[in-house]
N, C-alpha and C positions, 0 to 999 in steps of 0.2 A: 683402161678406165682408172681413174684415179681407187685409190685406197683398195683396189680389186686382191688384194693379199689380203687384208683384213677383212673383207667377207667372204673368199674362199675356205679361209680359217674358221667361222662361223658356220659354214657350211658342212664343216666335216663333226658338228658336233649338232645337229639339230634337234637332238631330244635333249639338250642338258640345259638346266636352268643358267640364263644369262643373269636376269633380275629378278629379285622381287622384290616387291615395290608395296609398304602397307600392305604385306600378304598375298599379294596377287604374283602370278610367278609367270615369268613372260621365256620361252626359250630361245634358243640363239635361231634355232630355225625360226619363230616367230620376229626375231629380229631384223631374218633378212626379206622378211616379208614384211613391214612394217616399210625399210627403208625403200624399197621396190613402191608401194603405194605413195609414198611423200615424194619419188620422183614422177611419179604421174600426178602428183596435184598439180609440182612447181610446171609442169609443162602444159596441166590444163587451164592451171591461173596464168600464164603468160608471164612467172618469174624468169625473167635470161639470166644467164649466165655475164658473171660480172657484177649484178647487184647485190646493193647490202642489205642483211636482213637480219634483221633482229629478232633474236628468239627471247623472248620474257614468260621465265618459269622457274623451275627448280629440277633435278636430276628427278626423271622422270626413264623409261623405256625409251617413250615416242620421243620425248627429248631430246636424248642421245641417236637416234634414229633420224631426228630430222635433222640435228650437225653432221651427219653422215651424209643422209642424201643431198646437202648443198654442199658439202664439200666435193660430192661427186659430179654436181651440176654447176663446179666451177664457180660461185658464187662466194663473198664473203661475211663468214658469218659475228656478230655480235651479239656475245650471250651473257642478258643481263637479268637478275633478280631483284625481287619489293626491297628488297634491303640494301641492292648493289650502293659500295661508296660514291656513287656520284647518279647523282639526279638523270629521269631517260632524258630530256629536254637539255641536259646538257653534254652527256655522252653524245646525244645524235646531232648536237653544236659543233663536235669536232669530229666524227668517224664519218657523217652522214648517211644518208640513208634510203631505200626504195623502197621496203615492205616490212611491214610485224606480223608475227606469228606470235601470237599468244595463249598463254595455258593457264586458263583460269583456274585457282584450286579446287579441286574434285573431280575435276572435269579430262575427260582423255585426249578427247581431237581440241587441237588449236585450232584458235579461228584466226585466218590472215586477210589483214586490210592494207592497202597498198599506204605507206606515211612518205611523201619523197622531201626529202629535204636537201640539199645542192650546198656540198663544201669544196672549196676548191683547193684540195692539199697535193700538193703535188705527186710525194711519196706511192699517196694511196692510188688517184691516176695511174702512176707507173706501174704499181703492182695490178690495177684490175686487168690495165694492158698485156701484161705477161701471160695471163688464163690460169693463174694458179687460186687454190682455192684459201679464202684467208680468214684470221682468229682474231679478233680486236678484243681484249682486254685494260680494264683499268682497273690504277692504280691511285691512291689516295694521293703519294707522295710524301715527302717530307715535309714538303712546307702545305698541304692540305689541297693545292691545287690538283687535278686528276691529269696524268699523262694515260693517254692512249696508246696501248703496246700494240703493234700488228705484226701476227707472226704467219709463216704459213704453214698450214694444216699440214701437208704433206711431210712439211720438214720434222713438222711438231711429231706425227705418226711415226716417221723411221726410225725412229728410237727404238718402235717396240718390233720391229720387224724378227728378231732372234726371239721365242717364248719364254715365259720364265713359268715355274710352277703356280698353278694353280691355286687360288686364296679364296676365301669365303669372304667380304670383306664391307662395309659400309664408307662411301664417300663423304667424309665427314666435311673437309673443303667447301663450299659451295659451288654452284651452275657456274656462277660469274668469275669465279678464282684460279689462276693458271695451276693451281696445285690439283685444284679439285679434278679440272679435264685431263692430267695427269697420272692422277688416279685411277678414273674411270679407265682409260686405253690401259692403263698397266692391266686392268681386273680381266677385262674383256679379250683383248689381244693373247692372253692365256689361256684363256676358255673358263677361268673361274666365275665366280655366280657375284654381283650387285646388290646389298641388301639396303638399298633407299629409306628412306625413311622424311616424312611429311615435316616433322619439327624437332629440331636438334636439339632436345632437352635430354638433361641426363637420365631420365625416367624412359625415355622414348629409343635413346640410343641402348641403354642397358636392357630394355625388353627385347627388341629385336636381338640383340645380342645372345641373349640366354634363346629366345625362341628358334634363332634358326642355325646356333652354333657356328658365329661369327670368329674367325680365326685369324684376323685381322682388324685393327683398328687405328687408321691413321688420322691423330688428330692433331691439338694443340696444347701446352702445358696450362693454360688458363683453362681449357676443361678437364683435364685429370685432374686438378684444384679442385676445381668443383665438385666434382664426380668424389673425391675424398670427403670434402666438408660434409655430402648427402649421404657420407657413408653407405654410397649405393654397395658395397660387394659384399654389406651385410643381407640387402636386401630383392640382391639377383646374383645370379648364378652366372658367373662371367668366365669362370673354370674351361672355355673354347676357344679364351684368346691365348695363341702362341707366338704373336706379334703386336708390339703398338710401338709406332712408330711415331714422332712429335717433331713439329718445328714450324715455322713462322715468327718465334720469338724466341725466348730466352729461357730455357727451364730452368728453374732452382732446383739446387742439388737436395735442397730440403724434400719437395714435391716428390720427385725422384726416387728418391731413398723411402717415402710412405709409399709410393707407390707396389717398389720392389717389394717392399715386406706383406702387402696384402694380396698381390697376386704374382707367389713366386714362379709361378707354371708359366708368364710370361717373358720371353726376350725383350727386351725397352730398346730401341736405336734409334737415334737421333738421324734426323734428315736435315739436307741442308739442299735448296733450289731458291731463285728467282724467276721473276716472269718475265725478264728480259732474256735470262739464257738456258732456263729450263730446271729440271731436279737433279741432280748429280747422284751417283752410286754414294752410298755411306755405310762405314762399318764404324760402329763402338769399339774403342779399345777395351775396355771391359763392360760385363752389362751389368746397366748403374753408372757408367762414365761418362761425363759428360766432352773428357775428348774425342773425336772419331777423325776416322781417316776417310777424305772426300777424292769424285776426283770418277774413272770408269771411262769406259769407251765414248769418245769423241766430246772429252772433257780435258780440257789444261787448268794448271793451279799454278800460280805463285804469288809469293809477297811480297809488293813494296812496302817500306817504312810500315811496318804490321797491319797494313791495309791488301784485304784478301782481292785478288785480280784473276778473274776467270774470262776462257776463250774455250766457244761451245761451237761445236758442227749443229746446234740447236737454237741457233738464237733467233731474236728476232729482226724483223727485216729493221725494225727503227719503232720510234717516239711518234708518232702522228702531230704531237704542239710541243715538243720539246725538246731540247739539244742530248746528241746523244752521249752516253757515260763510257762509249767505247775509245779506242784510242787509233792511229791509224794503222795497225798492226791489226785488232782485232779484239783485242783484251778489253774485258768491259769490269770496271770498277766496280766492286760492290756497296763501299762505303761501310764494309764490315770490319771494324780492329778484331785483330787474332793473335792468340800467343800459339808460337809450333812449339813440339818437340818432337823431332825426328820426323817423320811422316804421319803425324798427327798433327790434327787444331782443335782448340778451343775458339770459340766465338766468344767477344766480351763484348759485342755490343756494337748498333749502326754509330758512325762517327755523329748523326744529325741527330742523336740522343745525346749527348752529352751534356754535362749541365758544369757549366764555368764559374766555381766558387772562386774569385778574387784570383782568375789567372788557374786556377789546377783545374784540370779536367777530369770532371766524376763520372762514370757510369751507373745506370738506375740499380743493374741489372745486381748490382754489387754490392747495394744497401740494402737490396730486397731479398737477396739469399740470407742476410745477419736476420732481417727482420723478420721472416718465415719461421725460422725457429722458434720465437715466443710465444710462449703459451697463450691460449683464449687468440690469436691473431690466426684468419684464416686466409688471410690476402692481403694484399698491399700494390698498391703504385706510387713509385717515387718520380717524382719533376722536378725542374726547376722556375721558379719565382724568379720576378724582376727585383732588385734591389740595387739602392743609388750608391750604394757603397760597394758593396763586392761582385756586383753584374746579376748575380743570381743567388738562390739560397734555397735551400733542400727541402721539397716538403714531402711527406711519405702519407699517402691516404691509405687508411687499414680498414680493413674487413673485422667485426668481432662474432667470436662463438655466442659469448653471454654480454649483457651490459655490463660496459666498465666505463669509470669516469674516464675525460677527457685528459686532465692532469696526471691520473695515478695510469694510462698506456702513453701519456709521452714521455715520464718518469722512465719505464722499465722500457721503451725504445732506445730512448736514450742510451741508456746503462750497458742492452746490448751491445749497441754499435760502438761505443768507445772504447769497450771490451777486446774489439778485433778489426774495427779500423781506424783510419789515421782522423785527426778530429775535426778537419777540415769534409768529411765525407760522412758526419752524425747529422742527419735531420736538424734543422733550425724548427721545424714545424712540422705537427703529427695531427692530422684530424682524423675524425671516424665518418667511414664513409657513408651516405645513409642511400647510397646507389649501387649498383655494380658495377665494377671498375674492368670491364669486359665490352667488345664490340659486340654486334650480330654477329660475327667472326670468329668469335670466341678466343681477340686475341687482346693482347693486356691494352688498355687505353690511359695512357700518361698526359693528360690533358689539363692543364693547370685551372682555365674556367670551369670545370664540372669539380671541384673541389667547393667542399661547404665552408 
């Protein structure tokens, strides 16, 4: 039976907290009685094996329990949330679809309604043919359009087939995000404990933190920003993490460095994955460094032209609507520029970030480390703007602690950035942002129309 090592695993620990979830605390032995009953629904509601089915909720128990029990029943699952990057009605436009399971908030048992929608992709044909059990993920993309990632489950799981130690740890990721399911099998496939949480505000993350001595914390540099500016570690007790670990984006060494000093009992290591080939082993060259060394068992790395190229025994089967970034070898693009040294990288940024001042190419990520530094500035995103003369032109939206004019913070931007870079890479344009410059994702959103 499919995944039958991952609840043999479960098995041998039946009194130990797998999750708890808003304080309710569900054990592994309830786990695998959880997934035992969601295979007798899918058998008394008449779901076969092969159909797709969409789960809409958020990391729940039963949640994770019932992508288990369809992965065991051969079925391919689609796990999407109220806030997933792309609309249900257009996610189920291109994955298609035979049944939803849904988790209304509050509420434990999902209720499932048959939704059949009929797309004819070839890829996914092939694979339902095969009887493997399968992961459809999406992605925003670069240019805003959604590709649909299809991977398969079983592939996806091997990874955690060897244990690792045991973590205390909160899915900060979402339901819908290849990191986030990434997460959750790391926590579980160890036997360590899920600490769920209903809304990922920095008050809600830091409580459950302090309450249940969370020793883990895998997020993103846009909410350690956050989590600073609230000066939550005045106001909880966070003293139980001996790990956080960030990526999705671009940490500034600014962030970084506040961080390190306010909670020095933690190790900081930067991770680096996709949801086309998975999350890679990563170690910090020093903690605080934003170099690390990437790369672990059934992971290849190398560089063309400082564009990072990885080949994963994880990846996915393909693109469901869109061509794919692998090459006929196997190696799949990342589109991430990197500077080595030695068996180290730095990441400086997706090449589809780049902003074209009159032919030189700027990275945001590199205006927004100068710009971090400034005092009363708590945040920023820099883009580029269209302009008839030089293609583009720099504009940095800041976050402020206190009210400050518009002129006297693009005054002292200014003065920064000239200070330590070249002058072609100073802001032409500084606004205050009067939103936050954050997805539901909690990842930085550089988006030129949402500037004031």
């Amino acid at each position: 039976m499919k995944l039958d090592w991952l609840l043999k695993r479960f098995g041998s620990a039946c009194e130990q907290a797998a999750f708890i979830h808003e304080d309710r605390t569900v054990t592994y032995g309830e786990l695998l009685d959880l997934v035992a009953a969601f295979e007798q629904r899918l058998r008394e509601q008449g779901v076969r094996s092969g159909e797709r089915v969409v789960i809409l909720g958020d990391y729940t128990p039963e949640a994770f329990c019932l992508v288990l029990a369809l992965s065991r029943h051969g079925n391919v699952v689609i796990p999407l949330t109220r806030e997933s990057v792309v609309e249900l009605s257009v996610a189920l436009s291109i994955s298609g679809c035979e049944w939803i399971f849904e988790f209304v908030p509050g509420a434990i048992k999902p209720t499932l309604t048959p939704h059949r929608i009929d797309v004819n992709n070839q890829m996914m044909q092939d694979f339902i043919a095969a009887g493997e059990p399968g992961l459809v993920f999406f992605s925003s993309g670069s240019t805003g359009k959604p590709k649909a990632i299809l991977h398969n489950l079983e592939r996806v799981a091997s990874k955690f087939l060897k244990p690792r130690s045991p973590v205390v740890a909160i899915p900060f990721l979402m339901f819908d995000h290849f990191g986030g399911f990434n997460t959750i099998l790391a926590i579980t496939s160890s036997l360590g404990t899920v600490v769920s949480v209903a809304e990922r505000s920095v008050a809600r993350v830091c409580g459950a933190i302090q309450k249940h001595k969370v020793t883990l914390l895998p997020t993103t540099p846009s909410f350690l920003n956050l989590l600073m500016a609230a000066k939550a570690t005045e106001s909880f007790d966070l003293s139980s993490l001996q790990r956080i670990t960030y990526g999705t984006e671009i940490m500034p060494q600014t962030t970084l460095d506040r961080m390190s000093r306010v909670l020095p009992g933690a190790v900081f290591q930067q991770t680096y994955g996709l949801s086309e080939v998975g999350v890679l082993g990563s170690k910090s060259r020093d903690d605080g460094s934003l170099w690390m060394r990437i790369g672990g068992d059934g992971f290849q790395i190398k560089v063309v032209d400082d564009i990072l190229w990885i080949k994963s025994d994880y990846s996915m089967v393909g693109y469901l609507n869109a061509p794919s970034n692998f090459d006929a070898d196997g190696w799949f693009n990342t589109q991430d520029k990197v500077e080595v040294d030695g068996e180290y990288f730095r990441i400086l940024g997706r090449v589809t970030d780049l902003i074209n001042v009159g032919g030189q190419k700027v990275y945001p990520a590199e205006i927004e480390e100068a710009i971090m530094g400034i005092p009363n500035i708590v945040d920023v995103a820099v883009f580029g703007e269209s302009n008839p003369l030089l293609g583009q032109i720099i504009v940095a939206r800041v976050v402020l602690s206190e009210p400050e004019s518009v002129a006297s913070i693009k005054l002292r931007v200014r003065q920064a950035c000239k200070a330590c870079l070249a002058g072609y890479k100073v802001p032409t344009k500084v606004v205050i942002a009067e939103d936050k410059l954050y997805t539901a994702r909690y990842k930085k959103s550089r988006q030129a129309e949402t500037g004031n």
